[in-house]
C-alpha positions as CSV (number, residue, x, y, z in Angstrom):
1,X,-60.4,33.6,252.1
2,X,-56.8,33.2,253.2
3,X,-56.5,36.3,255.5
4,X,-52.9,35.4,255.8
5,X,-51.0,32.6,253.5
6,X,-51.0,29.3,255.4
7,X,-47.5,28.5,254.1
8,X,-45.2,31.2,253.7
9,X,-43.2,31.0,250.5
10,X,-40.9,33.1,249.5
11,X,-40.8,34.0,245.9
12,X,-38.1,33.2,243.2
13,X,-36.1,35.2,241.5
14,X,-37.9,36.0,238.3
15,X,-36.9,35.8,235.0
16,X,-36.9,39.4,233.4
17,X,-37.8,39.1,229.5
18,X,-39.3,41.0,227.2
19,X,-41.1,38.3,225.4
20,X,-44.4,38.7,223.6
21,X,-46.8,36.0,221.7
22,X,-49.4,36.7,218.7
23,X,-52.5,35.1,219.5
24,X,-56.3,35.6,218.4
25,X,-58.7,37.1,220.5
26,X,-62.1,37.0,221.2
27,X,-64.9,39.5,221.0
28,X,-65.0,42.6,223.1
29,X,-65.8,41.2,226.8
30,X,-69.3,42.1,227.8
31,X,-69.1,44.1,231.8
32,X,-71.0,41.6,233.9
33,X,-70.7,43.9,237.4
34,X,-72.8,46.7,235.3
35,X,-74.3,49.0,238.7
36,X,-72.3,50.9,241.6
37,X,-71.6,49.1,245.0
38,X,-75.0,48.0,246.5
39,X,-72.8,48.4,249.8
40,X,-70.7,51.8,248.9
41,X,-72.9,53.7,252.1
42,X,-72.4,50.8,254.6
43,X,-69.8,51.3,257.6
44,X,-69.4,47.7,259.1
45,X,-66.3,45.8,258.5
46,X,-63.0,48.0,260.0
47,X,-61.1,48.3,260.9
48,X,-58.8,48.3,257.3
49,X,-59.1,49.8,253.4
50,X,-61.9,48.9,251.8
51,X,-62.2,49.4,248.2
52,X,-65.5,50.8,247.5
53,X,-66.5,49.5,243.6
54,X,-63.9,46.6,243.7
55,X,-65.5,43.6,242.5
56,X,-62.7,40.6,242.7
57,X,-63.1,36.6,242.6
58,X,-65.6,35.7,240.9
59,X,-67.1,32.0,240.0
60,X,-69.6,31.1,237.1
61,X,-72.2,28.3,236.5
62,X,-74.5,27.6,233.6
63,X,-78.0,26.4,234.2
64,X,-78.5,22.9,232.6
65,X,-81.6,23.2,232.5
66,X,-81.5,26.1,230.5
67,X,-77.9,26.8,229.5
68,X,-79.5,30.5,228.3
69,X,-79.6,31.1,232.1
70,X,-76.0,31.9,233.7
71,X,-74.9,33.1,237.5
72,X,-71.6,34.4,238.5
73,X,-70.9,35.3,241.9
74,X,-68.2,37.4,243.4
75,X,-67.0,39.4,246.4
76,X,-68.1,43.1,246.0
77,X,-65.9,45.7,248.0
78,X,-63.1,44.3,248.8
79,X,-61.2,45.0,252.3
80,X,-57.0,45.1,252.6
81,X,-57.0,42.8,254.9
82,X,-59.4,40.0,254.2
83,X,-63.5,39.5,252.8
84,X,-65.7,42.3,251.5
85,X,-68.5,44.3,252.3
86,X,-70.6,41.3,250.5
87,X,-71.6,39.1,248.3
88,X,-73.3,39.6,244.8
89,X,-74.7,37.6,242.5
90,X,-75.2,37.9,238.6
91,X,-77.7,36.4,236.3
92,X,-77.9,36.1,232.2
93,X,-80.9,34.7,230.8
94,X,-79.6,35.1,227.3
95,X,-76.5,33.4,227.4
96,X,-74.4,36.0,229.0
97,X,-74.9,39.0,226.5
98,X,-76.5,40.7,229.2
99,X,-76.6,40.7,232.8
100,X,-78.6,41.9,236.3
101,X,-77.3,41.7,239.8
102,X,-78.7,41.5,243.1
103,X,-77.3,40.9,246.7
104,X,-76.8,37.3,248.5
105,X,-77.3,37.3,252.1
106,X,-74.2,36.6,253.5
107,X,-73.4,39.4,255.7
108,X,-74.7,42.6,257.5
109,X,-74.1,45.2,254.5
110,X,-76.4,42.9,253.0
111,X,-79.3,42.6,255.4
112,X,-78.4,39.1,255.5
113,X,-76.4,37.0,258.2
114,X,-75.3,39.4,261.2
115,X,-71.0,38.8,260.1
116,X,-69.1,42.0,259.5
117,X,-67.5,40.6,256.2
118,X,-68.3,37.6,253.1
119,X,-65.8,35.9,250.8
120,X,-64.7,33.1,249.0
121,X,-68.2,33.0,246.8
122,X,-69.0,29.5,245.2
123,X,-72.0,29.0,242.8
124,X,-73.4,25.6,241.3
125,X,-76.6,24.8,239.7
126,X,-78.2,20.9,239.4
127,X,-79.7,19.6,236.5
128,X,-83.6,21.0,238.3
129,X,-82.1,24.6,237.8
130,X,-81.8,24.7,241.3
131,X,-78.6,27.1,242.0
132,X,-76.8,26.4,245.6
133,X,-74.5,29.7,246.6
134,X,-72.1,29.6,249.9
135,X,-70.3,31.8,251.4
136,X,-67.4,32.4,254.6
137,X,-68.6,35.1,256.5
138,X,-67.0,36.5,259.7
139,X,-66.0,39.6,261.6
140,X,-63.0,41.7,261.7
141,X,-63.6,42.8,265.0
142,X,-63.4,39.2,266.6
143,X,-62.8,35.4,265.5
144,X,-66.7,35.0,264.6
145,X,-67.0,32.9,261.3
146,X,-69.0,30.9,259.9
147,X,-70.1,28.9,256.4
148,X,-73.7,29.3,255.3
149,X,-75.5,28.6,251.8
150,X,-78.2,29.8,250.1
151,X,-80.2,28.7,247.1
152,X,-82.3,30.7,244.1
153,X,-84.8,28.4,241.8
154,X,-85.4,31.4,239.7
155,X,-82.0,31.9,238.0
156,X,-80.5,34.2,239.6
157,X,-82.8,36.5,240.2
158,X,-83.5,35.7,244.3
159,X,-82.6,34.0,246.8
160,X,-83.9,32.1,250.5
161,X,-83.3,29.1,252.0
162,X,-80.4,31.1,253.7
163,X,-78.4,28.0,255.7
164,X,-75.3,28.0,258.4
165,X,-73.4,24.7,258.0
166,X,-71.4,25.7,260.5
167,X,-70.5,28.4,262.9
168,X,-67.5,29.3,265.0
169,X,-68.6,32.4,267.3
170,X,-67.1,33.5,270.8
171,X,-66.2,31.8,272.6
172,X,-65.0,28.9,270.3
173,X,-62.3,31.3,268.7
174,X,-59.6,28.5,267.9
175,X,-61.8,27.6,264.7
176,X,-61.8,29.3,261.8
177,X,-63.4,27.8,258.5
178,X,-62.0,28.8,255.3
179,X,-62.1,28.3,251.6
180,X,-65.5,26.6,250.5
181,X,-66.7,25.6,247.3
182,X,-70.5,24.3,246.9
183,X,-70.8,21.3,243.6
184,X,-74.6,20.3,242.6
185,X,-74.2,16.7,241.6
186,X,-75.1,17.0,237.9
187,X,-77.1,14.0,237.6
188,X,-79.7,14.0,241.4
189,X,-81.7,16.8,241.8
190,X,-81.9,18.8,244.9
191,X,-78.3,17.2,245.9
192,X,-75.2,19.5,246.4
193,X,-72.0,18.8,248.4
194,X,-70.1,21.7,250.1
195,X,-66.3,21.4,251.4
196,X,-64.0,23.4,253.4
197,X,-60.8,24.0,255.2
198,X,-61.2,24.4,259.1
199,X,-58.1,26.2,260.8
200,X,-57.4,25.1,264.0
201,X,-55.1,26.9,266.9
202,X,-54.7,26.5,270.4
203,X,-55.1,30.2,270.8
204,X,-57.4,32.7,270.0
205,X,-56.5,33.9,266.4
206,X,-55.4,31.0,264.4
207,X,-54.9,33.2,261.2
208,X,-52.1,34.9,262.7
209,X,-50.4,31.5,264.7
210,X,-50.2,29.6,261.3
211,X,-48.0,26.5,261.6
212,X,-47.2,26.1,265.6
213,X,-46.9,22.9,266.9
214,X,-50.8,22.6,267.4
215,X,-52.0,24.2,264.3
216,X,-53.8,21.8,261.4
217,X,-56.7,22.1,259.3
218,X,-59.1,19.1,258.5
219,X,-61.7,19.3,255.3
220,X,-64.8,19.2,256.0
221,X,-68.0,18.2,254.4
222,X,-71.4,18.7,254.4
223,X,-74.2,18.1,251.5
224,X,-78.3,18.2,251.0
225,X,-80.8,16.0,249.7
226,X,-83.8,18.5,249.5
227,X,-83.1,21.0,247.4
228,X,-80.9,23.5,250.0
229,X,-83.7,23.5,252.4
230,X,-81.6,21.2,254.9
231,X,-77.5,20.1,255.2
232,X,-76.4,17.7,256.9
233,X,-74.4,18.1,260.3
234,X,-70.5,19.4,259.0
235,X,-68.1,16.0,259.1
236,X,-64.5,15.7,258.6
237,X,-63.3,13.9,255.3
238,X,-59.4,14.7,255.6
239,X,-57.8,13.7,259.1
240,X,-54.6,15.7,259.4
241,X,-51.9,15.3,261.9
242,X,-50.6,18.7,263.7
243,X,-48.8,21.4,261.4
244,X,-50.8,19.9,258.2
245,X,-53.9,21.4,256.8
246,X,-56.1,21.5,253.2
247,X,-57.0,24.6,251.4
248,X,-59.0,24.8,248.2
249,X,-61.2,21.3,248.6
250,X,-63.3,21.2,246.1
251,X,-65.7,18.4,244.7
252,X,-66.2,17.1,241.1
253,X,-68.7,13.8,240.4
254,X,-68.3,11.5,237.7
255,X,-71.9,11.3,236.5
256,X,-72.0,8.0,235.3
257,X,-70.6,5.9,238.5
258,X,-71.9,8.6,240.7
259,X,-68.5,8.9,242.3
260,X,-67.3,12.3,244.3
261,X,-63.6,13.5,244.2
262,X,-62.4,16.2,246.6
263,X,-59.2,17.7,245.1
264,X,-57.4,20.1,247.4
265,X,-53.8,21.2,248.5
266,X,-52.6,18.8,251.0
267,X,-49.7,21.4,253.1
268,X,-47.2,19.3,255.3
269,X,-43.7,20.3,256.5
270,X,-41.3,21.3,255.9
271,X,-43.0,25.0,255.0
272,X,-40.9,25.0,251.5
273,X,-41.2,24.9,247.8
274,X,-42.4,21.1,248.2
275,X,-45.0,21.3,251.3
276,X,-47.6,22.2,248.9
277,X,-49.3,18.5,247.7
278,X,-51.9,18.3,244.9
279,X,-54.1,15.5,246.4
280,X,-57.5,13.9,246.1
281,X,-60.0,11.6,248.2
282,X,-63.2,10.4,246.7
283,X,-66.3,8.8,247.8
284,X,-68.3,6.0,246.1
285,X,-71.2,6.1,248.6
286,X,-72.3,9.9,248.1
287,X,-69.8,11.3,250.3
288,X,-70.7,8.6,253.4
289,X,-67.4,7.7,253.4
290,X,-63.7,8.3,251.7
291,X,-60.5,7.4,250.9
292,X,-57.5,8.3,252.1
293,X,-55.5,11.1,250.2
294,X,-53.2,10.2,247.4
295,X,-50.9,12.3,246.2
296,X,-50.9,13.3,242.8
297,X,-47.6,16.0,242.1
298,X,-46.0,18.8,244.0
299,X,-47.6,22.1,244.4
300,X,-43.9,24.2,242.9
301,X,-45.5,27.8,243.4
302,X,-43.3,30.1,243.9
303,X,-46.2,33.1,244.1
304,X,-46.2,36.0,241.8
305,X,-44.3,39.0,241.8
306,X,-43.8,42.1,239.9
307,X,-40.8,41.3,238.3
308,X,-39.7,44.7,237.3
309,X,-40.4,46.4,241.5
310,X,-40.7,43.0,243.5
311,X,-44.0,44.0,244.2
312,X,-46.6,41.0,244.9
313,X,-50.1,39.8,243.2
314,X,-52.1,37.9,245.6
315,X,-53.1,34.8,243.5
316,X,-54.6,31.7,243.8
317,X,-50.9,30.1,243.9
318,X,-51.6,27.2,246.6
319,X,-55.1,26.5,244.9
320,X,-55.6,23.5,242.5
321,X,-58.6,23.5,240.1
322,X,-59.8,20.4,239.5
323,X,-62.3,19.1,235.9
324,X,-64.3,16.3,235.2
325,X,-64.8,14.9,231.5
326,X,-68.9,14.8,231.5
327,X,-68.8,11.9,229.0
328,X,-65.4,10.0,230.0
329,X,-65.3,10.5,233.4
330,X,-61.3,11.3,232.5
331,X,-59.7,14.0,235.8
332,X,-57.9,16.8,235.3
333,X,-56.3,19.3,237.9
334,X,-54.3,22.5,237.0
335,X,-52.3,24.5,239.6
336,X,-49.6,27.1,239.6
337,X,-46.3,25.4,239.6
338,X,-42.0,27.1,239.1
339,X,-41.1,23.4,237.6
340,X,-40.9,24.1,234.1
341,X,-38.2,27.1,234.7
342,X,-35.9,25.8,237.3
343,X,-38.3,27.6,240.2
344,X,-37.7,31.0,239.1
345,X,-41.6,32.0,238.8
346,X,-45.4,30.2,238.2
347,X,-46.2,28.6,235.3
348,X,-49.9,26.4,234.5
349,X,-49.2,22.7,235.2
350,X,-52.0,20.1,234.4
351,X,-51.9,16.2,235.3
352,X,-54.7,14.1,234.4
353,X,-55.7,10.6,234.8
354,X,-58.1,7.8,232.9
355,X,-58.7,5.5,235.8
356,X,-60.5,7.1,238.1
357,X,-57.8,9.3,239.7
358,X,-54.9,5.6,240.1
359,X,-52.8,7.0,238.3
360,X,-51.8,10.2,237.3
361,X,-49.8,11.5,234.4
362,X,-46.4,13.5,234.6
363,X,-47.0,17.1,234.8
364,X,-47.2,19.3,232.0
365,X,-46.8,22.8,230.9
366,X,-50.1,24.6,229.5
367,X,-49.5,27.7,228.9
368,X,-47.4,29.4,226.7
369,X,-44.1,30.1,227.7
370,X,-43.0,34.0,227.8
371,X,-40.6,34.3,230.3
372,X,-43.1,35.5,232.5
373,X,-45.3,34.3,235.7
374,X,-48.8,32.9,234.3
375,X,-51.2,32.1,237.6
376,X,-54.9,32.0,238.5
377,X,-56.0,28.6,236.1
378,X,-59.6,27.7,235.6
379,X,-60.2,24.3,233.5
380,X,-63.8,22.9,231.9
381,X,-64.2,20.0,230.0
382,X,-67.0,19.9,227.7
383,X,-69.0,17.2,225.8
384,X,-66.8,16.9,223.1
385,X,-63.9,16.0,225.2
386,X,-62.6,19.9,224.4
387,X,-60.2,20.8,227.6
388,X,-59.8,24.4,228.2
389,X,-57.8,26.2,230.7
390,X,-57.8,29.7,231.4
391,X,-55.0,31.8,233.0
392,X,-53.4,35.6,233.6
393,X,-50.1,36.6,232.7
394,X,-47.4,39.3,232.5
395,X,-46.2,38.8,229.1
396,X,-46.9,42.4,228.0
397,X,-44.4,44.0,230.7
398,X,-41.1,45.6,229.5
399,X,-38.0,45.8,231.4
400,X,-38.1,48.6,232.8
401,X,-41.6,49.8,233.2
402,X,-42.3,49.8,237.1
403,X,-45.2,52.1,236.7
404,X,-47.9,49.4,235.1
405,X,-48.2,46.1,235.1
406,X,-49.9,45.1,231.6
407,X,-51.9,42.1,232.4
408,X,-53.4,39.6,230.0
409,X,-56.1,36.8,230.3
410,X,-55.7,33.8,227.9
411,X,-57.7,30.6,226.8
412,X,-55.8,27.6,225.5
413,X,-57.6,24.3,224.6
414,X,-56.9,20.1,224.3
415,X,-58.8,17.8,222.0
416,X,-56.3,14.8,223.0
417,X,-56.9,14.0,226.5
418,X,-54.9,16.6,227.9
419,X,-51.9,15.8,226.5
420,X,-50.8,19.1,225.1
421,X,-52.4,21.9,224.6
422,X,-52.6,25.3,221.7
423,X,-54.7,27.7,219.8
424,X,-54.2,30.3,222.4
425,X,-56.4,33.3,222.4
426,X,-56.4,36.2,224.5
427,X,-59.8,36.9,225.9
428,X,-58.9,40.2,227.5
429,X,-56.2,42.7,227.9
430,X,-53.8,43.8,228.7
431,X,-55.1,45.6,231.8
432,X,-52.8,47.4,234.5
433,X,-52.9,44.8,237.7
434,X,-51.5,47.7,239.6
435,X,-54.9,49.3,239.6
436,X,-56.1,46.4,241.6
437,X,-56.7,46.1,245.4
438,X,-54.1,45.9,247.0
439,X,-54.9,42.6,249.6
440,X,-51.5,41.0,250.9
441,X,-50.5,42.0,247.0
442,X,-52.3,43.3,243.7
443,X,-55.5,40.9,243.8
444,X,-58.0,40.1,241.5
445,X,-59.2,36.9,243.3
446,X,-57.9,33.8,244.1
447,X,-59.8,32.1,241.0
448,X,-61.6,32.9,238.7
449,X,-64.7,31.8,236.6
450,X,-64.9,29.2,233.8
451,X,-68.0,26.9,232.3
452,X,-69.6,25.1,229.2
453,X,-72.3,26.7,227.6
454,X,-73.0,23.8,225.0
455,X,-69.7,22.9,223.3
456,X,-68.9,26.7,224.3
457,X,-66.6,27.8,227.1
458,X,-67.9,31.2,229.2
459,X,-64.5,33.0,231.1
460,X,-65.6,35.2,233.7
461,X,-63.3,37.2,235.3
462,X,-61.8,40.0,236.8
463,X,-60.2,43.3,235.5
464,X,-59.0,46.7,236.2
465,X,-61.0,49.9,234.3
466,X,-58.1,52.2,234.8
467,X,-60.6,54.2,236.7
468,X,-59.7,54.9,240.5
469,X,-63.4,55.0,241.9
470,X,-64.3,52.0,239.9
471,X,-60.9,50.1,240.1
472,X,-62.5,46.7,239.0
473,X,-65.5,44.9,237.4
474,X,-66.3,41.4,236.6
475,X,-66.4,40.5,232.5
476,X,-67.7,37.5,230.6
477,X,-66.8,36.6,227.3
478,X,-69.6,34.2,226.4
C-alpha cells in the first residue's frame, strides 16, 4: 500500500525532450471495469478524498486449467491518502473478450472484513483452477491492519474461505503489514505461498516515523496446503537489522525442482539513490526454510515526475517484478532504475540469471529510449521462452504542455534469454495521467497486470477515460 514512501528520494532533474517512436499497436483494448462503483453510496474510510469510480492497480492471472477463464483484481475507489473503498474482482471465461465483476471481501464497504479500507490486491490461480486473492485491509481512523485471503473455485465468479493471516489491531499499533502478493505453486494443487512487508516502530504510527533508529521491516511468510481453507501461522523469512526493511516480496517457483524465490527491495542506509537493493532468498524445502538475501543490482529510481510542472506520479518505483521461465527455470527481475541516463529520471532495467539466481547478469536497458521517464514494469515468460515486459511512459509530452500529461503503455519482447529486447508495440494510449487520482502523486497503481494465455501475453491495466466521474477503468488487451 505504501501510505507514505519508506525511503524518501528526491527526484532528478529530468531530461526535457520532445522525442517520439513509431511502433505497432494492438487492437482496441477491451474495458474490463465495465459497471459503476459497487461502493459509490458507502461512507466508511475518512477522513481524506476518495475517488468515487477510480479503479487503480490492478493484477491478472489465467486459469490453467482453463486458460479461457481469466481474473483480474484491483482496488476500486481509491482514497488520497492510502487503500480504497474495496476490493473487486473480474472474471473472463472467453479469454478476456468479455468480462463480469463482483466484490472480494476484504473490507466493510464490502460486507466483508470489519477494516475501513483494502489495497494492494494479489490474484493467483493453481493448476486445480483454484484462485487464491489477498488483500491489506486496515482503518484510517486507527493503526488496525491486517492480511487476509480469500479463494473462488468457480472462476471468478465467488468467493469464501475468507482467511486473516495476520492481524495487527489496538492495541498492537507498532505493526503495520504491507505489500502482499499471493503465488499458487503451479505444479501442487491446493498449495499457495503469500509474502509481506511488516513495518515496525516503537511508536504508535509507524507509517509516519519511517526510518528512526528503531524502525525495520522483516518479510514474512505464510502458505496453505488445503486449498485456502487453512494458512499456516505468519513466519519471518527476511531478518533485518534496525533502519532496514523489504517492500514488494514476491514469490516465483521453478516447477521442475520445486524451488521458491522471494524477490523483493532490500532498503538499507544511507536513504539515497543506492539504499534501494534488488534481492532474492529462496527455499528448497517449500518455504521451511531460506537463504540469506543476495544482492542482485541497485534499485537507481529516481521516481517519476512531470517533467514539464514538477508534478509527481506515484509509481511502483521501489518495486521489483520478478519472472520465472516455465520450461528453463531461467529468472528474470525488472525494476525502475536512472542508470542508463546519468540519474536524471526512470528507465526499465532487467537482470536475469541461468543458475538458479548465482549469478546475475549486468543490467540492461528494456525499453526504448525517448528521453522520457518509463516506470510501472510487468514481465511473463511464456512456453516458448518469449520474455515480455510491459511499461508506461511520457514519450508523447511536448515541452511546453503543462496542462496534459500524454501517457503511453507499451509491450516489448525477448526470444534470446533476455539479452535484448524489440518489436515494441503500444498497447494503449496515450491517455492524460493528469486525470488520475491524485495519491502522494498522479497514480494508476503501483503495478500492474501481465500473463500468458498460451504463447499469448494478456496486459491489464490502468487508464484514464477523460471523464471526471469516471476518471479511470481497468483494460485488457488479450
Amino acid at each position: 500500500m505504501r501510505r507514505n514512501t519508506s525511503n524518501v528520494l528526491l527526484p532528478g532533474t529530468i531530461l526535457v525532450l520532445a522525442l517520439a517512436a513509431s511502433a505497432t499497436s494492438l487492437a482496441a483494448p477491451v474495458t474490463v471495469s465495465t459497471t459503476p462503483s459497487p461502493f459509490a453510496n458507502c461512507t466508511i474510510g475518512g477522513p481524506g478524498t476518495n475517488f468515487v469510480n477510480a479503479e487503480v492497480e490492478p493484477w491478472l492471472a489465467v486459469n490453467p486449467a482453463n486458460q479461457s477463464n481469466l481474473i483480474g483484481v484491483w482496488q476500486q475507489d481509491r482514497w488520497s491518502n492510502g487503500g480504497a473503498h474495496g476490493l473487486v474482482a473480474g472474471y473472463s471465461f472467453d479469454g478476456g473478450q468479455t468480462w463480469k465483476q463482483t466484490n472480494l471481501p476484504f473490507s466493510a464497504c464490502a460486507n466483508g472484513l470489519g477494516y475501513e479500507r483494502a489495497s494492494d490486491p494479489w490474484v493467483s490461480i493453481g493448476p486445480d483452477g483454484t484462485a487464491y486473492s489477498v488483500s491489506i485491509s486496515f482503518n484510517q481512523s486507527n493503526n488496525n491492519n491486517a492480511v487476509a485471503a480469500a479463494v473462488s473455485t468457480d472462476g471468478g465468479i465467488t468467493w469464501g474461505n475468507l482467511s486473516v493471516l495476520i492481524a495487527n489491531n489496538e492495541p498492537t499499533v507498532q505493526f503495520f503489514n504491507d505489500k502482499e502478493s499471493v503465488t499458487a505453486n503451479p505444479i501442487k494443487a491446493g498449495v499457495a505461498y503469500a509474502v509481506w512487508d511488516r513495518l515496525e516502530s516503537p511508536n504508535g504510527n509507524p507509517y509516519a516515523n519511517l526510518h528512526t533508529a528503531a524502525f525495520r521491516g522483516p518479510a514474512y511468510f505464510s502458505k496453505t496446503v488445503d486449498g485456502g481453507k487453512t494458512w499456516s501461522s505468519p513466519s519471518v523469512i527476511v531478518k533485518v537489522p534496525s533502519r532496514q526493511q523489504t517492500i514488494g516480496n514476491q514469490i516465483v517457483v521453478n516447477s521442475q525442482t520445486g524451488t521458491l524465490y522471494d524477490f523483493f527491495n532490500l532498503i538499507t542506509p544511507p536513504f539515497s539513490v543506492t539504499a534501494n537493493k534488488v534481492a532474492f532468498i529462496k527455499s528448497t524445502d517449500d518455504g521451511a526454510t531460506w537463504t540469506k538475501p543476495q544482492i542482485i543490482a541497485d534499485l537507481r529510481t529516481v521516481g517519476v515526475t512531470d517533467p514539464n510542472t514538477t508534478e509527481p506520479l506515484r509509481t511502483g518505483d521501489i518495486i521489483p517484478e520478478p519472472a520465472i521461465d516455465p520450461t528453463t527455470g531461467q529468472l528474470y527481475v525488472v525494476w525502475q532504475d536512472s542508470r542508463f541516463n546519468g540519474g536524471q529520471f526512470d528507465e526499465i532495467a532487467l537482470s536475469t540469471s541461468t543458475d538458479g539466481g548465482k549469478t546475475w547478469s549486468s543490467p540492461i536497458r528494456v525499453n526504448t529510449p525517448t528521453g522520457r521517464a518509463a516506470f510501472n514494469p510487468s514481465i511473463r515468460v511464456n512456453s516458448a521462452g518469449t520474455v515480455a515486459v510491459t511499461y508506461y511512459d511520457l514519450r508523447d509530452l511536448q515541452a511546453g504542455n503543462v496542462t496534459t500529461l500524454p501517457t503511453n503503455i507499451w509491450r516489448t519482447t525477448s526470444t534470446n534469454g533476455g539479452q535484448s529486447f524489440g518489436g515494441e508495440i503500444k498497447v494503449s494510449g496515450p491517455f492524460d495521467m493528469k486525470m488520475a487520482p491524485n495519491a502522494e502523486g498522479f497514480f494508476v497503481g503501483d503495478y500492474q497486470g501481465l500473463d500468458v494465455r498460451g504463447t499469448s501475453f494478456v496486459p491489464l491495466f490502468v487508464q484514464t477515460t477523460g471523464n471526471t466521474a469516471n476518471p479511470t477503468d481497468v483494460f485488457a488487451a488479450p
